[in-house]
BAMAR-284084 format. One record per residue (C-alpha): residue number from 1; chain; x, y, z. Coordinates in Angstrom, 1 decimal. Each point is the difference from the previous one (the first is absolute). Layout:
! residues N
nr|kette|x|y|z
NUM|A|X|Y|Z
...
This chain:
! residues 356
nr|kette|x|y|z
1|A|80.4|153.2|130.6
2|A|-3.7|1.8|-0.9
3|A|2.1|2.7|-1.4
4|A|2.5|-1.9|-1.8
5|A|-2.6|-1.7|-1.9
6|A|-1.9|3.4|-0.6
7|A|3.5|1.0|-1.7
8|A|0.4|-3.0|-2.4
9|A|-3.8|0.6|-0.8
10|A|0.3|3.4|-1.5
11|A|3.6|-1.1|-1.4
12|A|-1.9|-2.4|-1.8
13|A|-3.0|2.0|-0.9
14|A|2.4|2.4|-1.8
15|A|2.5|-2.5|-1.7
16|A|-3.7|-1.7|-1.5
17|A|-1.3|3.2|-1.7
18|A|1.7|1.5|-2.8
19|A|0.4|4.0|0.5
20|A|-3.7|0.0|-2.1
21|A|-1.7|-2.0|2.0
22|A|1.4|1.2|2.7
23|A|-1.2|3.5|0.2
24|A|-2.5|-0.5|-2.5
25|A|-2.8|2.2|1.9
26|A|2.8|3.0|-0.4
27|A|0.5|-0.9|-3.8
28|A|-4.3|0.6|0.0
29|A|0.0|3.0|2.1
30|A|2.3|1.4|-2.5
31|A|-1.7|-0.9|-2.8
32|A|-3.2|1.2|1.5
33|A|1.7|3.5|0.2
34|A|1.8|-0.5|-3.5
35|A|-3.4|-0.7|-1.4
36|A|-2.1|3.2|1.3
37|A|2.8|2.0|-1.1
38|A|-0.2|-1.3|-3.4
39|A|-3.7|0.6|-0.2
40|A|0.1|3.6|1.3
41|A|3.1|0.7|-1.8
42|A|0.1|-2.0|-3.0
43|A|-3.9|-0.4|-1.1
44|A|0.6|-0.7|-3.5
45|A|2.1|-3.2|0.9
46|A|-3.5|-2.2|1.8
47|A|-2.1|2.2|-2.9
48|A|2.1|-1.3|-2.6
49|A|0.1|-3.7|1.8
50|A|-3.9|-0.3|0.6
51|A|-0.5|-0.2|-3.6
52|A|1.8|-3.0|-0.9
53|A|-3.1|-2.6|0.9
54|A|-1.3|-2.9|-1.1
55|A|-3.2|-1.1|0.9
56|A|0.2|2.2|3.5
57|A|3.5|-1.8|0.3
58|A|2.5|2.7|0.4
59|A|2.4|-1.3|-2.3
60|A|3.6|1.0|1.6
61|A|-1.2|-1.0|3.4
62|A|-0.7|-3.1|-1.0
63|A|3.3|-0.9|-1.7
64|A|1.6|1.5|3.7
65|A|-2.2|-2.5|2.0
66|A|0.9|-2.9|-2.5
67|A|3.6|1.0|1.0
68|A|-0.7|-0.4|3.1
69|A|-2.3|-3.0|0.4
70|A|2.0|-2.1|-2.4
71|A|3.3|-0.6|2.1
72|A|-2.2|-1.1|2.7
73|A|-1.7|-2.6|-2.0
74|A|3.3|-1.3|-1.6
75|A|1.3|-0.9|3.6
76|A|-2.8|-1.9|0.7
77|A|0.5|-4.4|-0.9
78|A|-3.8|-1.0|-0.1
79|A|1.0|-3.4|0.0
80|A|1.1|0.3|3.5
81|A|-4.0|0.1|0.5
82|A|1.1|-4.1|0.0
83|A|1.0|0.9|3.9
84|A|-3.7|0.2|0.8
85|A|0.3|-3.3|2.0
86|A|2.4|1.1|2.0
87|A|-1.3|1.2|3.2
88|A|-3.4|1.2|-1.2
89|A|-0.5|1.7|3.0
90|A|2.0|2.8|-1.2
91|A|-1.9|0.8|-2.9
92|A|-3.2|-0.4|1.4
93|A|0.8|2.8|2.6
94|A|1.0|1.8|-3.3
95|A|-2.2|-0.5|-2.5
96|A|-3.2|0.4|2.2
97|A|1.2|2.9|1.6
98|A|0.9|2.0|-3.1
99|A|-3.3|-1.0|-2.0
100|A|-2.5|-0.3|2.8
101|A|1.1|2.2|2.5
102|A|2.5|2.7|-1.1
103|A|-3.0|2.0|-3.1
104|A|-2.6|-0.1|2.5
105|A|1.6|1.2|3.0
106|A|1.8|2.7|-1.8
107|A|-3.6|0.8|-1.4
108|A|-1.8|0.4|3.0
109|A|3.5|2.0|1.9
110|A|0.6|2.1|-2.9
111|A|-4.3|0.5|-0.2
112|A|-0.3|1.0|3.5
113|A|3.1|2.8|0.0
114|A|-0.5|1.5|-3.2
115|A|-3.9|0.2|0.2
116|A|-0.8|0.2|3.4
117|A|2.6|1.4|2.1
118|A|1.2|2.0|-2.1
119|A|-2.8|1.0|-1.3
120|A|0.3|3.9|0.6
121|A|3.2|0.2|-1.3
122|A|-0.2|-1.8|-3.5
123|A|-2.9|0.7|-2.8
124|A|-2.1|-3.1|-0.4
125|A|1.3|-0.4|-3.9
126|A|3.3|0.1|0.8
127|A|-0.3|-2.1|3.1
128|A|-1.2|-2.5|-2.3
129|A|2.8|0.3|-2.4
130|A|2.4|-0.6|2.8
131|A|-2.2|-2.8|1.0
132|A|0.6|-1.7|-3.5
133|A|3.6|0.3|0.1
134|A|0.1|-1.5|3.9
135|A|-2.2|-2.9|-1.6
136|A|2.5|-0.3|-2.8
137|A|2.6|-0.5|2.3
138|A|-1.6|-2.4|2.3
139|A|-0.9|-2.1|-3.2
140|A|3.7|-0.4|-0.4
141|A|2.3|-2.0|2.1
142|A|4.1|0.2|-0.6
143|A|1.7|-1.4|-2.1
144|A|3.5|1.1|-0.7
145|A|0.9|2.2|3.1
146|A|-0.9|-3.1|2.2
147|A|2.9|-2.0|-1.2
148|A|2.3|3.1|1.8
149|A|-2.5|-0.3|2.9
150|A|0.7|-4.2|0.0
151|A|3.9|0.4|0.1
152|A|-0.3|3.3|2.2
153|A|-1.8|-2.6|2.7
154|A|2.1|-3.4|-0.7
155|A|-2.7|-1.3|-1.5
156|A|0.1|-3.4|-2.3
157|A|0.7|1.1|-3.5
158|A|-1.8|-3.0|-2.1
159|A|-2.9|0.5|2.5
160|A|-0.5|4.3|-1.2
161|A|0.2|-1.1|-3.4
162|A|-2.8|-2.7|0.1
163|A|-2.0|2.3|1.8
164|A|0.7|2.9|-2.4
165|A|-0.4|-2.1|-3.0
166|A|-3.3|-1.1|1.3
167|A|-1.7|3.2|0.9
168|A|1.0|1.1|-3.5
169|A|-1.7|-2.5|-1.8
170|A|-3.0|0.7|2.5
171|A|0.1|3.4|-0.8
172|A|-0.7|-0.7|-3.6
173|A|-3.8|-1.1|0.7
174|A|-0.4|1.5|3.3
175|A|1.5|3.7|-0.4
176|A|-3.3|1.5|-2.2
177|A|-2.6|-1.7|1.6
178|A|0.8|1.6|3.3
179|A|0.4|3.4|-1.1
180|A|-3.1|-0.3|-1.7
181|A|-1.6|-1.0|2.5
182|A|1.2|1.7|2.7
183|A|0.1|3.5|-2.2
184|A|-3.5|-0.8|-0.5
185|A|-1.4|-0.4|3.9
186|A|1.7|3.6|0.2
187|A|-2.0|1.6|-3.0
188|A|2.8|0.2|-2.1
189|A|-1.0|-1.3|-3.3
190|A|2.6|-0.9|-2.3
191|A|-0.3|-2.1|-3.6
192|A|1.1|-4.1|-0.1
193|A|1.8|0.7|-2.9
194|A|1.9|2.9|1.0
195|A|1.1|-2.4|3.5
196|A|0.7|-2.7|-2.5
197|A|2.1|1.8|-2.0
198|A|2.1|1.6|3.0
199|A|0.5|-3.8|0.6
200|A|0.7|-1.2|-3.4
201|A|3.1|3.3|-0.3
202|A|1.4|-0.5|3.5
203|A|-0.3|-3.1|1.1
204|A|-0.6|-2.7|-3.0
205|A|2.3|1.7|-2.5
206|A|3.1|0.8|2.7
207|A|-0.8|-3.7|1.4
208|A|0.2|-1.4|-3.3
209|A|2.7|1.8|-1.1
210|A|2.7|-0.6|3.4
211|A|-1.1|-4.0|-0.4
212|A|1.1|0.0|-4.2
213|A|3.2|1.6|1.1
214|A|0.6|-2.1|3.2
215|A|-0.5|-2.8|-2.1
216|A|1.9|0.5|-2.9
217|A|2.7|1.8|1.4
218|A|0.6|-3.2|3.0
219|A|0.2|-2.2|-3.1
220|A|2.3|2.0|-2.1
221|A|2.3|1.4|2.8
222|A|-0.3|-2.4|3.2
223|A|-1.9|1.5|3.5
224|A|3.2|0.9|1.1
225|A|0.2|3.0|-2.4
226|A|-3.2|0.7|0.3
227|A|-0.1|0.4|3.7
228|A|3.3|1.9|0.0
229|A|0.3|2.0|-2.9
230|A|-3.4|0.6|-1.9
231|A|-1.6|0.6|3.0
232|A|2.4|2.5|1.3
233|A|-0.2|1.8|-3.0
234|A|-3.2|0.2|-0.2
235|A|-0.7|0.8|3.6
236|A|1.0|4.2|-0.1
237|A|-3.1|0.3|-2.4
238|A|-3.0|-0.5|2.3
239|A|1.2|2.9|2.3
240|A|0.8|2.1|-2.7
241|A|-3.2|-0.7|-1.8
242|A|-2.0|0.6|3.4
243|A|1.7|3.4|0.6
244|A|-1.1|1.0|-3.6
245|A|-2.9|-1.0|0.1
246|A|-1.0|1.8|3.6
247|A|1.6|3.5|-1.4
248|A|-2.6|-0.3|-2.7
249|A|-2.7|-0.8|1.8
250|A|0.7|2.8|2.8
251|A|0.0|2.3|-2.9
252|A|-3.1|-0.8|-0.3
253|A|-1.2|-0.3|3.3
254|A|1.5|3.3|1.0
255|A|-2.6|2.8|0.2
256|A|-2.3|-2.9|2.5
257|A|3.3|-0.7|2.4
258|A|0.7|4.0|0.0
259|A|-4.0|0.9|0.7
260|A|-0.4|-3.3|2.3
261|A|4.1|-0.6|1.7
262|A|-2.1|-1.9|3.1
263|A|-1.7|-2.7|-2.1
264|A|3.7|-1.3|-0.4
265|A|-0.1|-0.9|4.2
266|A|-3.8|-1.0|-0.3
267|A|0.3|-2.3|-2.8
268|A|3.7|-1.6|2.2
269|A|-2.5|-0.5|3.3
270|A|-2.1|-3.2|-1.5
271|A|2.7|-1.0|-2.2
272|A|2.4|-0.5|3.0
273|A|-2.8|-1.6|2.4
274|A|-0.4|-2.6|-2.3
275|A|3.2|-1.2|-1.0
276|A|0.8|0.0|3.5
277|A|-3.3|-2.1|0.6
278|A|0.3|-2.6|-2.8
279|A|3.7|-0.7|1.0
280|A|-1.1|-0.9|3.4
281|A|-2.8|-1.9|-0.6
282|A|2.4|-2.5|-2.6
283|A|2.5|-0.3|2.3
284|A|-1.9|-0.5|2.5
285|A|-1.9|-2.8|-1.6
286|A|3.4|-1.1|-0.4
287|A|1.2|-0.6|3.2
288|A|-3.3|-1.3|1.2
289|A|0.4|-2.8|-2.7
290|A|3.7|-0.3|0.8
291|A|1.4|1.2|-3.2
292|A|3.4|0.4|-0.5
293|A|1.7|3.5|0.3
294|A|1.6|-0.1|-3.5
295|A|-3.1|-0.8|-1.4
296|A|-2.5|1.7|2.1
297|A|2.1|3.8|-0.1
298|A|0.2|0.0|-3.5
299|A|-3.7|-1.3|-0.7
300|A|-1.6|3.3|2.5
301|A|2.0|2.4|-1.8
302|A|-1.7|-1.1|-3.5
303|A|-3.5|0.8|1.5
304|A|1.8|2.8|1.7
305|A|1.4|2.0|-2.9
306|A|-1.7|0.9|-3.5
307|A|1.4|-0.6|-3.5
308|A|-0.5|4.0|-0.4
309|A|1.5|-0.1|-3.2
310|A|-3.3|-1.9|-1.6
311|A|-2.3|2.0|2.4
312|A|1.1|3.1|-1.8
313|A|-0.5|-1.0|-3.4
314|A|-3.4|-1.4|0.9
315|A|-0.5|3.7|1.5
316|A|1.2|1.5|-3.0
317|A|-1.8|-1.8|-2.7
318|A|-3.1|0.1|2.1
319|A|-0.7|3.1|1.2
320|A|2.9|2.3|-2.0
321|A|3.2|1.8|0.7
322|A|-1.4|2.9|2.1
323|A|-2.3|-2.4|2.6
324|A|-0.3|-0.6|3.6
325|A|0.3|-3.3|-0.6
326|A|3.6|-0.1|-1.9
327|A|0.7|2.6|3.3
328|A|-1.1|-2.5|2.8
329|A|2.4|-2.9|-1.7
330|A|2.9|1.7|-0.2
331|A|-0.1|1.4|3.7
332|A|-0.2|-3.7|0.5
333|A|3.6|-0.1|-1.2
334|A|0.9|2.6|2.0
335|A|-1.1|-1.2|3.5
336|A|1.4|-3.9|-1.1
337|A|3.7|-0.4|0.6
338|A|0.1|1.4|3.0
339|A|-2.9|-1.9|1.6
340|A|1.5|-3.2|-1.2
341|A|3.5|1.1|1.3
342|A|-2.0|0.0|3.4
343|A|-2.1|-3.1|-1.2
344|A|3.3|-1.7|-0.5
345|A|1.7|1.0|3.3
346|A|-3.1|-1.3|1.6
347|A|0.0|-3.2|-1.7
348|A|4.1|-0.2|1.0
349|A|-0.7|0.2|3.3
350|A|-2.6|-2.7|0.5
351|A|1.8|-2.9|-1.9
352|A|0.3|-1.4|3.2
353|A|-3.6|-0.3|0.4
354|A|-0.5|-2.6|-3.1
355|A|1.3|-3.8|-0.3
356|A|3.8|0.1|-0.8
C-alpha cells in the first residue's frame, strides 16, 4: 500500500511540473556552462552588454528580470488578502516565519559557513559577497513557484493565494529594511537609495504593472480568459527570460567560477541547511497548532523557497554583473527544485499527521 502511494506521489509530482519546472536545476546547469563559454569565447558579447547602464542599472538585464517578475505578479488577486479572517492561524505561521525568522536565520547559517568554516577556503571579500547574495535570498520568500509547490502537495488553492498576496504586499515595506540592516551587521555597506531603487524596478513597478493588467483585462475579458488564455500565454516568458538572463550573467561570472569551481558546493551547503530548517520549523508550528495539511504544506514551502528571480536583480543592481553576490543567488536556483521535490515528498507523506 506504502509503495502504491509512493507511485501516485511521483505520478503526481511529474504531471504538476511543466517540463521547465521540472528539471529546471538542469536548464541552470546548462546555462551555467552556456554562459562561461560565452565569456571565454565570445568576450565582446558581456563587453558590448556592460555598457548599456543607467544609473549602475544594467539596462538589458533589467528589461529580462521585468520579464520575468511581471507574470508572477499578474497571477497574483490581492483582493484575496480579504481571506485574512479565515483561519488566521495559517498566516500567522507564515507571515512571522518569513519576516522574523527566515532573514535572520539564513544570516547567521549563511555567516557561520562562509566566514567561519570555510574560512580557509574562500577570501574574506568574496566570502562577503556571497554573504550578501545568501542575505538577499533569505530576505525573499516565494512567491510564484509556491503556487506549483501548493497543488504539488494538495494544498487549498484560495488559502496560497491569500498567503502569497500577503507576503507581497509585506515585501513592499519590509524587503529593504532587512537587507539593510542585515547587510549592515555584516559590514557590507550599501546606499538607501540604491536598495530603494532595486525595490522601486522590481518589485513596485512589476507589482503595479501585473495589478493594472489583472484589473483591466478581468473587466474587459471576464476571469475565465484570463485564467486560461492570458495567463498561458504569458507563462513560457518567465523561464525563457530566467535562462537569458543567467547566460548573461555567467558570462560575466565566468573567469571567478573557472578560478574558484568549489565555491559553487560551498555557497549550496548553507543554502540547503536552511531551507531545510525553515520548512520544518513552519510545519512544524503547524501541526503543533493543528493546522490543516492543505494549508499548513503550502504555507512552509513559502518560508522554504526564495523568490530568486528578485534576489538576483537586487544582486545585480547592488553589487554589479561580475559579483559574488549575483553568484551566491543564483546557486540558490540551482540547489531549489530539487530540495523542494524532496520538501514536497516529505510533506506528502505526513498528511496523515495533520487534522483532516
Amino acid at each position: 500500500m506504502s509503495s502504491n502511494t509512493e507511485i501516485a506521489t511521483e505520478a503526481d509530482t511529474k504531471e504538476g511540473m511543466d517540463l521547465f519546472g521540472r528539471y529546471l536545476s538542469v536548464w541552470v546547469a546548462l546555462a551555467i556552462v552556456a554562459g562561461v563559454a560565452l565569456g571565454q569565447l565570445a568576450p565582446a558579447v558581456p563587453e558590448a552588454l556592460s555598457r548599456f547602464e543607467y544609473a549602475q542599472v544594467s539596462i538589458p538585464i533589467a528589461i529580462l528580470i521585468w520579464a520575468m517578475i511581471f507574470p508572477m505578479m499578474a497571477q497574483v488577486d490581492f483582493s484575496a488578502v480579504v481571506g485574512v479572517r479565515k483561519e488566521p492561524k495559517g498566516l500567522a505561521i507564515t507571515t512571522i516565519v518569513n519576516w522574523l525568522i527566515k532573514p535572520f536565520s539564513m544570516f547567521a547559517i549563511a555567516w557561520f559557513f562562509l566566514m567561519v568554516v570555510f574560512e580557509p577556503l574562500i577570501a574574506p571579500q568574496l566570502a562577503r559577497e556571497y554573504l550578501a547574495g545568501a542575505i538577499l535570498l533569505g530576505a525573499a520568500p516565494c512567491t510564484a513557484m509556491v503556487f506549483v509547490w501548493s497543488y504539488l502537495t494538495k494544498g487549498d488553492a484560495a488559502y496560497t493565494l491569500v498567503q502569497v498576496s500577503l507576503n507581497d504586499i509585506i515585501m513592499l515595506f519590509a524587503f529593504a529594511p532587512i537587507v539593510v540592516f542585515l547587510l549592515g551587521i555584516s559590514d557590507i555597506q550599501v546606499p538607501w537609495d540604491t536598495v530603494i531603487l532595486s525595490v522601486v524596478l522590481y518589485i513596485v513597478i512589476p507589482l503595479t504593472a501585473g495589478y493594472l493588467t489583472r484589473h483591466a483585462l478581468i473587466a474587459r475579458r471576464g476571469q475565465q480568459w484570463y485564467d486560461e488564455v492570458f495567463m498561458k500565454r504569458l507563462g513560457p516568458v518567465t523561464p525563457a527570460a530566467l535562462i537569458v538572463t543567467l547566460v548573461l550573467l555567467f558570462a560575466f561570472q565566468g573567469e571567478v567560477i573557472l578560478e574558484n569551481p568549489l565555491h559553487i558546493a560551498l555557497i549550496a551547503v548553507p543554502l540547503i541547511i536552511q531551507t531545510v530548517l525553515v520548512f520544518f520549523i513552519a510545519y512544524g508550528w503547524a501541526k503543533v497548532w493543528k493546522v490543516r495539511h492543505c494549508i499548513a504544506a503550502p504555507g512552509a514551502m513559502i518560508g522554504a523557497s526564495n523568490f530568486f528571480e528578485l534576489a538576483v536583480a537586487a544582486a545585480i543592481a547592488l553589487f554589479g554583473l561580475q559579483s559574488g553576490a549575483a553568484l551566491a543567488t543564483v546557486v540558490g536556483v540551482l540547489v531549489e527544485v530539487p530540495l523542494m521535490l524532496m520538501l514536497v515528498r516529505i510533506a506528502n507523506r505526513t498528511r496523515g499527521h495533520f487534522p483532516a
